[in-house]
N, C-alpha and C positions, 0 to 999 in steps of 0.2 A: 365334689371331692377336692379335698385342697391341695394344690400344689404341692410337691415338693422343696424343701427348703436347700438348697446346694451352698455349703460353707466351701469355699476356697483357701487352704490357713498355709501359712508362711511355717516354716521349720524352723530355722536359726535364729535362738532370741523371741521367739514365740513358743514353741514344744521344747526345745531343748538351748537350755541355756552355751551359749559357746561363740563368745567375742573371736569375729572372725580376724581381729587384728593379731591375736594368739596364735590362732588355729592353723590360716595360712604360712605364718612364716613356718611354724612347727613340722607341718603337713612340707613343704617345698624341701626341710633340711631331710627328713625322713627319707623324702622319696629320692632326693641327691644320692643320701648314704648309701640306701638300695641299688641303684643304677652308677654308683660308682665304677669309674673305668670304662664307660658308654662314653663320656663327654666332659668338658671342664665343669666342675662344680662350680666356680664364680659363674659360667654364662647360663646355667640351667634357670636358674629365677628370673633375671630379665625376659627372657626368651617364652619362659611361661606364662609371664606376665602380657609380653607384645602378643602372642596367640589369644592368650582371653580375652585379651581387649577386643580382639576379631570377633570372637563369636556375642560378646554385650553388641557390638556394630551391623552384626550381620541382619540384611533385610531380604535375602532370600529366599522363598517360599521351596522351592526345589535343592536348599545344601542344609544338611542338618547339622545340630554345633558340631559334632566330631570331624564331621566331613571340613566345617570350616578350621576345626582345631587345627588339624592333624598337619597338614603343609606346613604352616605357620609356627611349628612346634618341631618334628623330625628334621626337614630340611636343614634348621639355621643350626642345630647341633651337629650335622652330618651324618646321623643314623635315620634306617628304615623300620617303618613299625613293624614291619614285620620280625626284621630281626630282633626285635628286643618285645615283644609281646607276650611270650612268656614270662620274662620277668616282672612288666610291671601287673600279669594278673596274679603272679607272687606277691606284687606287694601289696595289691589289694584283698589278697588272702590272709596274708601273715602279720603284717605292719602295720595297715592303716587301722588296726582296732586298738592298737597300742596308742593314740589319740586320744580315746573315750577319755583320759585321766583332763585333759584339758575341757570339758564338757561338763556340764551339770545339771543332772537328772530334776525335773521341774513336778512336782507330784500333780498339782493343780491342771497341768496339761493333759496327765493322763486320765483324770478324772472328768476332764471338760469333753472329751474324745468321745468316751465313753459314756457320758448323757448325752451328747448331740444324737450319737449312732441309735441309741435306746429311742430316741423321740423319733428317728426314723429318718434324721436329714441323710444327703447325699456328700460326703467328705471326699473332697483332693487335696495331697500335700501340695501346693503350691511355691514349692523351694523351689528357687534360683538353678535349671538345671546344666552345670558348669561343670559337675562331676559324673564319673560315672556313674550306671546303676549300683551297683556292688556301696560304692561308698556313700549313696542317699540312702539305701536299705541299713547301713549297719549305725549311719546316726540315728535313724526312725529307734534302729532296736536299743539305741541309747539312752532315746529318748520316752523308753518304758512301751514303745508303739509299734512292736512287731508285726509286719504286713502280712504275714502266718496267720496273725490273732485278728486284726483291724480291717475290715473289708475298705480299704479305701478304694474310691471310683476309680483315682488315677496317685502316678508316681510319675513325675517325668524325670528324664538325665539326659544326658548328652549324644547320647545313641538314636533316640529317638524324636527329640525335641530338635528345631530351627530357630527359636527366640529366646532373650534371655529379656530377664526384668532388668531395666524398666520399658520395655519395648510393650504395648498395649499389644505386638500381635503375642504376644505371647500369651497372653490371656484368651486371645481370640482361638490360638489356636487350642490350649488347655481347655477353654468350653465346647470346640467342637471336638476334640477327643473324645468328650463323656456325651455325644450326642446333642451337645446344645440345650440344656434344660429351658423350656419357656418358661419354668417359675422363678419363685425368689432365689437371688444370688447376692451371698457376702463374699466378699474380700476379707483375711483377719491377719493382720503383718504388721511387725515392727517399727519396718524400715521407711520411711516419710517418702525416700525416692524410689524404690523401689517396688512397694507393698501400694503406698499410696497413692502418687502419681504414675505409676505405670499402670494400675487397675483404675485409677480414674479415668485416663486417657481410652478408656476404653467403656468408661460409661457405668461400672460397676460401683452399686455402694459398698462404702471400705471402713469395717471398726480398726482404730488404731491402735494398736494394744502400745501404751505408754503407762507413764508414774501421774497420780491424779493430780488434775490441774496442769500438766504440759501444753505446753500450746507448740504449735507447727511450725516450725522453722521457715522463715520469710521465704517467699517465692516458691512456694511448696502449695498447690490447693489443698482446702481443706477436708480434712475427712469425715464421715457422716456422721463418727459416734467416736469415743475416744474411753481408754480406760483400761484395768486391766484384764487379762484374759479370764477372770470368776464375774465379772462383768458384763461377758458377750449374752449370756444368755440371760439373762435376766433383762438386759436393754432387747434382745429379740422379741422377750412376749410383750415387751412395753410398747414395741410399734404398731402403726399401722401398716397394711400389707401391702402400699404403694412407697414407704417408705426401704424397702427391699426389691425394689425393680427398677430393671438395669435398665437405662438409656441412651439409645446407642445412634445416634442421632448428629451427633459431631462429626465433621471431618476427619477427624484424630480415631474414631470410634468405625468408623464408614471403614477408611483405608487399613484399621489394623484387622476388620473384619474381613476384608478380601485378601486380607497378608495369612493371616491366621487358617481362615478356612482352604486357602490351598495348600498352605503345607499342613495341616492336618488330613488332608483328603492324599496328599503323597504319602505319609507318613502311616494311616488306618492301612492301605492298599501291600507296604512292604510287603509282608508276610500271606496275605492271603493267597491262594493258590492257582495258578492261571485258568485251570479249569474250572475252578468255582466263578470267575467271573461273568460267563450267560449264563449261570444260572437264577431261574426267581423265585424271593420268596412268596409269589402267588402267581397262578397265571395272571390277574390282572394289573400286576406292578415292574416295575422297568427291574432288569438285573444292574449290577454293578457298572458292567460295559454301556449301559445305554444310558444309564445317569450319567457317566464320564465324557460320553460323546457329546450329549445334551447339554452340557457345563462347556468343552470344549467350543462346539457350533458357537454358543450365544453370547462368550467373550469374544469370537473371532467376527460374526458376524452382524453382532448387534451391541453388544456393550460399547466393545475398544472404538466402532465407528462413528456411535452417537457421540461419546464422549471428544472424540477427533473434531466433529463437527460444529459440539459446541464450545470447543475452546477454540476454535477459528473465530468466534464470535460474529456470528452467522445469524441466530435467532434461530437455526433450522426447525423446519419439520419433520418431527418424529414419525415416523407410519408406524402403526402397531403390525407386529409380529405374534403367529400363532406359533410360536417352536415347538408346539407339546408333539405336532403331527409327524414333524420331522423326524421322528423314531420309528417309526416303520414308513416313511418315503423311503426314508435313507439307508436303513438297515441296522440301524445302531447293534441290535442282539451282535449279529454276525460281522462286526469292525473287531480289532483289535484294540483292546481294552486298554494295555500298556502306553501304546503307541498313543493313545488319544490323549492320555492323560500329562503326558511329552506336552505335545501339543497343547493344552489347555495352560499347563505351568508356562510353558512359553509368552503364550497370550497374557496369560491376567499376569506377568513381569514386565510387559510390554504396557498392561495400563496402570501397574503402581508405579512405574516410573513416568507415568502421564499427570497421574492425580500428585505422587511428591512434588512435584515440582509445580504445584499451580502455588497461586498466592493465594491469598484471605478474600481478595475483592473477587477473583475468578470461580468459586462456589456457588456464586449469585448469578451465575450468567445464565439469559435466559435461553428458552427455547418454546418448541408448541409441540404436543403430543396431540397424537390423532384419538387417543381415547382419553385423555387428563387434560387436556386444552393446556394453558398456559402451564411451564413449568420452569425448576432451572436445576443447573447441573446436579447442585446437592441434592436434590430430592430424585433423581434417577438414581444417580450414584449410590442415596440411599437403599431405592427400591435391589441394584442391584445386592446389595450388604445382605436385605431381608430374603432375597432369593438366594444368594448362598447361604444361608441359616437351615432355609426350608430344604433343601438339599444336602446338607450335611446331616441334617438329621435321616435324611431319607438313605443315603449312605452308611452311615450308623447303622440304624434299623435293619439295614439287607446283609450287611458285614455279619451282624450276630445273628438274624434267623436261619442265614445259607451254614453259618460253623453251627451253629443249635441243631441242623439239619443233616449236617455231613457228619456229625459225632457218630 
């Protein structure tokens, strides 16, 4: 059976036309006139600007953009969100469609949509999520591409998302939302920093939708196909099927996967309900609690220490560890699910700020493993990436059969 194909496509400037050097400034006077008498109109735009910048900054796996927005946004005007939260869902009810007119409906996008989804691929809107929901859905609906009408896998926005492009974990984290597909995956985006070097940094091949014959802006890698979007798919059946898989083998790719897949695994977990946490979907498969505790354990007591060990530059000896067993030594079903998950976020910000901070020549350092004999960092570091893949997927998979099961 082949694979499924997972397109990743960019919104702005890809589906719907809408230069954001318009857009914003338009968008910022809008929502001033709105919230007029909350705050001075000249400080509102700087102030939203120093906040956004926070959340493109933000590298951690446990604050999502709002969460990093929000301070950084109410504070320096001297209002609480709370107090003004009605109005601005007023103004993303009433106001922000009055926008659309700066926007230009793309026909060719909604017809590219609509043969990917017909051939059966798996679609995410891959937009920058900096906005709320309300205002990613009502460009989609601008952009002829009603999520009513369009089964896409994912929608991200700032409620639920922690990375912004060109941050690779944002990708990492957008692929383990939709369970981490093992097949082919494009990137399809505009923008050279964001679309393409943020998706490269993480190992993804990326069509660049541009005018023919552009070439990439100096200090920008390259992208794997170029052209414009009635393009994509005609270069898809021209390939071969290792030119569609992702390689995720970089340092840049390593670290954005263990940035990504914890906050996605924060992020899946919100809403699910505490009492569905011991529950499995099979008696022979772990529940939710016991994946978490299990993720937890193996950052605390075997990642973050090996890792410690070989950046001492030691050569250490690895001993192999069995952790699978430690779910019933330890009790994983009957721990508390929440609390673990604290705990595990904890740990793996503990070893991305281990791995940030090494240099280019410290990837290489070796070590001995008791079952791989000679190794070095990157390739554990690796192995870890590929064990949180396998586990987010397994996360995934328990998240939708236990709600398939509780309907």
């Amino acid at each position: 059976m082949t694979p499924t194909l997972t397109l990743l496509i960019d919104l702005d400037d890809t589906l719907l036309g809408n230069g954001m050097d318009t857009f914003i400034p338009a968008y910022l006077g809008k929502l001033g006139q709105h919230m007029a008498g909350h705050f001075d109109l000249q400080e509102m735009p700087p102030v939203m600007f120093a906040a956004t910048e926070r959340m493109f900054q933000n590298q951690r796996p446990d604050r999502t953009l709002e969460e990093t927005f929000d301070p950084h946004f109410y504070k320096p005007l001297g209002m609480q969100k709370s107090s003004v939260r009605g109005q601005i869902d007023e103004f993303y009810e009433q106001e922000f469609s009055k926008l659309e007119g700066l926007t230009h409906f793309i026909p060719e996008a909604v017809e590219f949509i609509a043969q990917a989804l017909e051939r059966g691929y798996r679609i995410g809107i891959a937009t920058n999520p900096l906005f709320p929901r309300t205002a990613i859905v009502q460009r989609l609906r601008w952009a002829g591409l009603d999520p009513q009408k369009y089964p896409f896998a994912l929608i991200p926005s700032y409620e639920t998302f922690h990375f912004a492009k060109p941050n690779p974990a944002y990708f990492a984290e957008f692929l383990s939302r939709i369970g981490w597909p093992e097949g082919p995956i494009l990137m399809i985006g505009n923008d050279p920093d964001h679309d393409v070097r943020g998706a490269n940094g993480l190992g993804l091949p990326v069509f660049w939708i541009t005018e023919l014959g552009a070439e990439i802006p100096d200090g920008f890698p390259a992208p794997t196909a170029s052209g414009a979007l009635t393009d994509v798919l005609p270069w898809i059946d021209s390939q071969p099927p290792e030119q569609l898989k992702a390689k995720y083998e970089t340092p840049s790719a390593i670290i954005a996967t263990l940035r990504g897949c914890a906050a996605a695994l924060a992020g899946m977990t919100t809403e699910f309900p505490h009492d569905w946490w011991g529950k499995c979907p099979d008696p022979e498969e772990w529940c939710l609690t016991a994946i978490i505790c299990h993720l937890r354990d193996v950052e605390h007591e075997i990642n973050l220490p090996r890792l410690q060990a070989i950046t001492r530059g030691e050569n250490p000896f690895i001993p192999g560890v069995d952790s699978d067993i430690w779910a019933a030594e330890r009790g994983y079903k009957q721990q508390n699910g929440e609390k673990a998950l604290a705990n595990f976020l904890a740990a793996r910000i503990e070893t991305l700020e281990l791995l940030d901070e090494l240099a280019t020549s410290d990837w290489k350092l070796p070590a001995h493993h008791a079952i791989f004999g000679p190794t070095r960092l990157d390739e554990l570091a690796g192995f870890m990436a590929r064990h949180d893949r396998l586990h987010i997927r397994q996360v995934h998979k328990t998240i939708e059969t236990i709600t398939r099961l509780q309907s």
